[in-house]
C-alpha positions in Angstrom: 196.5 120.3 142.3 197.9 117.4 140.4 199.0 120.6 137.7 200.9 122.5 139.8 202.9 118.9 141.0 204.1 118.3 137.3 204.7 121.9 136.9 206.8 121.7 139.8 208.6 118.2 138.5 209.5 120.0 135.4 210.8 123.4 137.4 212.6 120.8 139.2 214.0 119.2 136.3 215.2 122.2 133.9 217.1 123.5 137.2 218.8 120.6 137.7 219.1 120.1 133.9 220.4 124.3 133.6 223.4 123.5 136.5 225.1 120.6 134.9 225.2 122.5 131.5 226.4 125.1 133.3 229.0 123.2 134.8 230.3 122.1 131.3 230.3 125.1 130.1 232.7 126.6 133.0 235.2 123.6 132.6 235.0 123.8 128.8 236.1 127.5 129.2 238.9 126.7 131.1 240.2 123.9 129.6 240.1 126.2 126.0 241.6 128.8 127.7 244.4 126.2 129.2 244.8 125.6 125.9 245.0 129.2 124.4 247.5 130.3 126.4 250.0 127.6 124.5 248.6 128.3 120.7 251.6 130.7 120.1 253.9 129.0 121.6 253.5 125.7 119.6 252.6 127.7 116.5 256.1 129.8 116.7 258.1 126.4 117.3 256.2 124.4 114.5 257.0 127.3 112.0 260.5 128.1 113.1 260.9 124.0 112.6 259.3 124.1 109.4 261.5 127.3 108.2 264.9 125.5 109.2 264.0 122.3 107.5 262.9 123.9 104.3 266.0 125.9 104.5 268.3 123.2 104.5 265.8 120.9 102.0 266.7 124.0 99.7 270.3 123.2 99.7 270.7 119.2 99.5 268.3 118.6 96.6 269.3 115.3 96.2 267.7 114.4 99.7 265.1 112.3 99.2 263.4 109.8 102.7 261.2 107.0 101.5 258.6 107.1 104.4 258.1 111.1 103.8 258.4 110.7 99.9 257.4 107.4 99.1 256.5 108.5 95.1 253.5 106.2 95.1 251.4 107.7 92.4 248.4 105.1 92.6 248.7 105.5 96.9 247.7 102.0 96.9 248.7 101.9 100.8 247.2 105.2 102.8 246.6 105.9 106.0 243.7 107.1 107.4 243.2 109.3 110.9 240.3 110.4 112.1 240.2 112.8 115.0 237.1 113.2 116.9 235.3 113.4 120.2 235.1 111.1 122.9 232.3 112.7 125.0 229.0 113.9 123.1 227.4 117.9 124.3 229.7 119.6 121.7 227.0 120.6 119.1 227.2 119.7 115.7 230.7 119.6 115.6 230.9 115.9 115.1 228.1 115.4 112.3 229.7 117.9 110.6 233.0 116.5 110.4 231.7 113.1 109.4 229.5 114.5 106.9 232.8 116.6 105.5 234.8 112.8 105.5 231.7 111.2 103.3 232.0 114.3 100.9 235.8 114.0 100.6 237.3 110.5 101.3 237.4 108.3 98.0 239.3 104.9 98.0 239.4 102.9 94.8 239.7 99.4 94.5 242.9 99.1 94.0 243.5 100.7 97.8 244.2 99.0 100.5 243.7 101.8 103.2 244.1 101.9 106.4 242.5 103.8 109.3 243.4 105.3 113.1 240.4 106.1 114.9 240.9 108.8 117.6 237.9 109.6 120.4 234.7 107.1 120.9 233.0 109.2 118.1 235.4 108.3 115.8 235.9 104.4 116.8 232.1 104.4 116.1 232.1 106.1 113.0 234.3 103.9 111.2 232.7 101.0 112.0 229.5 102.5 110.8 231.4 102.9 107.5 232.4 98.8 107.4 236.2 99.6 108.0 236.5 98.2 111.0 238.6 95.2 109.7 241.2 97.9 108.3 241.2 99.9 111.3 245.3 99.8 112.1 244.1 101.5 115.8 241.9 103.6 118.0 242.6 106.0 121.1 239.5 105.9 123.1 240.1 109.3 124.4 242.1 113.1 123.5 242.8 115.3 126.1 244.8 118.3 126.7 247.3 115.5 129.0 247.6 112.9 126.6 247.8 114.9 123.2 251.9 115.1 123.2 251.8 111.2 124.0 249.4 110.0 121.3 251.6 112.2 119.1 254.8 110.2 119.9 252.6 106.9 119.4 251.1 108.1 116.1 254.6 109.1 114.6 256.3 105.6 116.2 253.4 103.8 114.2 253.9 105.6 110.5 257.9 105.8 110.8 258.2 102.4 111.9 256.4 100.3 109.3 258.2 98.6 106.6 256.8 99.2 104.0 255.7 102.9 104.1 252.9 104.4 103.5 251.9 106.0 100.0 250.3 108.7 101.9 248.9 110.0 105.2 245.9 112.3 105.8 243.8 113.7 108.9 240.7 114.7 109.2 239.7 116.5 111.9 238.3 119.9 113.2 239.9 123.1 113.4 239.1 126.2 115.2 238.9 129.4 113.2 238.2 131.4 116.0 236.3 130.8 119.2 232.8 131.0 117.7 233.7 128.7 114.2 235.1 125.7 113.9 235.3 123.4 110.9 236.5 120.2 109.6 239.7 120.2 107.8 241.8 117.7 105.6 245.7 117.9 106.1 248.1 115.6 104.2 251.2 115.6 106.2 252.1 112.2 103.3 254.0 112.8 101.2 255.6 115.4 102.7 255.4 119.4 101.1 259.0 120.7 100.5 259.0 122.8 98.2 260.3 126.0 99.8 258.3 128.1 97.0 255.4 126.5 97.9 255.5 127.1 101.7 254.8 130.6 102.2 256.6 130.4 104.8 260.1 131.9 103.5 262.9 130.6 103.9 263.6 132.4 107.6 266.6 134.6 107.5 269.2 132.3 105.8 267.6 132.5 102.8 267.3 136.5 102.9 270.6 136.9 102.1 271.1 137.6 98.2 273.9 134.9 97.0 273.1 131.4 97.7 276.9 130.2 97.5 277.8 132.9 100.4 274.6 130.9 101.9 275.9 127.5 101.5 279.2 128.7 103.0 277.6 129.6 106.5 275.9 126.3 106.7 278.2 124.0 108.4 277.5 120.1 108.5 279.0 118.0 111.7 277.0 115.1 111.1 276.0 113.3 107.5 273.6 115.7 105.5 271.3 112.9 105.1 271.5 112.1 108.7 270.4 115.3 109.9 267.5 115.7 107.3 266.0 112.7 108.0 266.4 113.6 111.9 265.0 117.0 111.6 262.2 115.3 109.0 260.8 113.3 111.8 260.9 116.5 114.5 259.0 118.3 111.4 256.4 115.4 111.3 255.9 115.1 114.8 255.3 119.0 115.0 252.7 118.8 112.7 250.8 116.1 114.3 251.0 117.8 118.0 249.9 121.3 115.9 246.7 118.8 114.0 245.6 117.1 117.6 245.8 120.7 119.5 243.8 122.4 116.8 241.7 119.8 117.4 241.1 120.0 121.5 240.8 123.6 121.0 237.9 123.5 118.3 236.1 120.9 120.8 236.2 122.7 124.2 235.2 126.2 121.7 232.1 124.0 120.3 231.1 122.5 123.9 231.3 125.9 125.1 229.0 127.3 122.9 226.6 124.3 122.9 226.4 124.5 126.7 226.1 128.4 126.6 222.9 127.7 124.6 221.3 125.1 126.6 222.1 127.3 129.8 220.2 130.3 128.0 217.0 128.0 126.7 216.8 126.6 129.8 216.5 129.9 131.9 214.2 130.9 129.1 211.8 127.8 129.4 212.5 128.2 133.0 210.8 131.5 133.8 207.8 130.6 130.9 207.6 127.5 133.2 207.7 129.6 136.8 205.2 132.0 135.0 202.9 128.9 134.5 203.1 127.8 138.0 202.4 130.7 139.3 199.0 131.2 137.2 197.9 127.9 138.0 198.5 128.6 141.5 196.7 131.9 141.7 193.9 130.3 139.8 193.8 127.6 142.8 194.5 129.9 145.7 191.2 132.3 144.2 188.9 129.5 143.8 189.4 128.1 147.0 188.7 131.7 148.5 185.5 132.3 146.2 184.8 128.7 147.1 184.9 129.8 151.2 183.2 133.1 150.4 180.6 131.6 148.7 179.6 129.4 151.7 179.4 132.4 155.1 176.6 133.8 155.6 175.9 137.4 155.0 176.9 139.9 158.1 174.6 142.9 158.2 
């Protein structure tokens, strides 16, 4: 008896155990497909941004902003964010990233970096590493409500310092398609602006076949300069929102999958379980009739 009453603690158990997976797996779901339904959007704005500044890079070469091209060869000063969870149940889509930041991140003495932690997984992980003396700031949380606002804040914190940074990198995950996601590294600092090197094109300005016809359509109200260095700060903040969604959507795509597991090896240890319980139980309920049997007197 005292079998089938841990048998039926454990039933008990991977139920309850199977329903809250299953539970995170339906809100992951939605919040990825919340999310999905915006990936073109923000992807066609952040490239048709990306087009029209390289477009007009192309024609003021002697543009240059200090905070996107600071020229520090050494990058004695760089900034480093980290962008990971803040809730655990996502598979190994943490460890992995971490793993690919101790492969990849090399300071040098002469450094003197500094670090943005994003999600409790991240806070902890770079105080694992000792940095926590040199971490500039940390976001407890990222969610699909908050994304655009930490973007803002990040962007406020690099354009607004001083001194600028040599360079500015993320490391975070990226979602290749709904079943892979990896860690990535994106250097946003210094800034890439070399229109050949974009693959991008140069949008439908730059289609046309003489640049001086070109240069003749473009017509400047404000100070060249002016606008660039506008238009450079819409370009960075673009890129950050595009890094930090990438990001959500790799999460909710790994906590899906993770859950969809557990829900499948629970129903699996589940019915190997029932099975048991039920063979312990016949076993019981046929003793206890051999048991009688064995006791009545024979009827002739």
């Amino acid at each position: 008896m005292s079998q089938l009453v841990q048998l039926r603690q454990k039933i008990r158990s991977v139920q309850t155990t199977k329903k809250i997976t299953h539970a995170v797996r339906l809100v992951s779901m939605s919040l990825y497909n919340k999310l999905d339904k915006s990936t073109l959007t923000l992807k066609t704005y952040t490239k048709k941004l990306k087009t029209l500044f390289l477009g007009l890079i192309a024609h003021v070469p002697n543009w240059k902003n200090t905070l996107l091209f600071p020229g520090d060869a050494l990058d004695k000063t760089p900034l480093v964010i980290i962008i990971a969870t803040s809730k655990g149940l996502c598979g190994s889509l943490n460890s992995n990233l971490f793993r690919y930041i101790d492969s990849s991140l090399f300071l040098e003495k002469q450094q003197e970096p500094k670090f943005i932690a994003i999600g409790q997984r991240a806070i902890a992980f770079v105080k694992e590493k000792g940095f926590a003396h040199q971490m500039l700031s940390s976001y407890a949380e990222l969610n699909s409500s908050n994304f655009i606002a930490l973007a803002d804040d990040l962007v406020e914190k690099i354009t607004n310092k001083i001194s600028p940074y040599s360079s500015v990198t993320f490391y975070s995950n990226e979602a290749k398609s709904f079943f892979a996601q990896r860690p990535c590294k994106v250097s946003i600092v210094p800034m890439l602006a070399e229109p050949s090197l974009s693959g991008d094109g140069l949008d439908e300005m730059q289609k046309t076949s003489d640049s001086d016809d070109l240069q003749e359509l473009l017509i400047w109200e404000q100070d060249k300069n002016s606008v660039l260095d506008y238009l450079a700060i819409r370009y960075l903040r673009s890129s950050i929102i595009q890094i930090l969604f990438e990001s959500l959507r790799a999460e909710h795509a790994s906590r899906f999958l993770a859950m969809e597991n557990s829900t499948n090896n629970a129903q699996k240890y589940l019915e190997r379980l029932t099975l048991q319980f039920n063979k312990v139980r016949q076993s019981l309920i046929t003793k206890e009739v051999s048991e009688l049997t064995a006791g009545q007197p024979v009827v002739r």
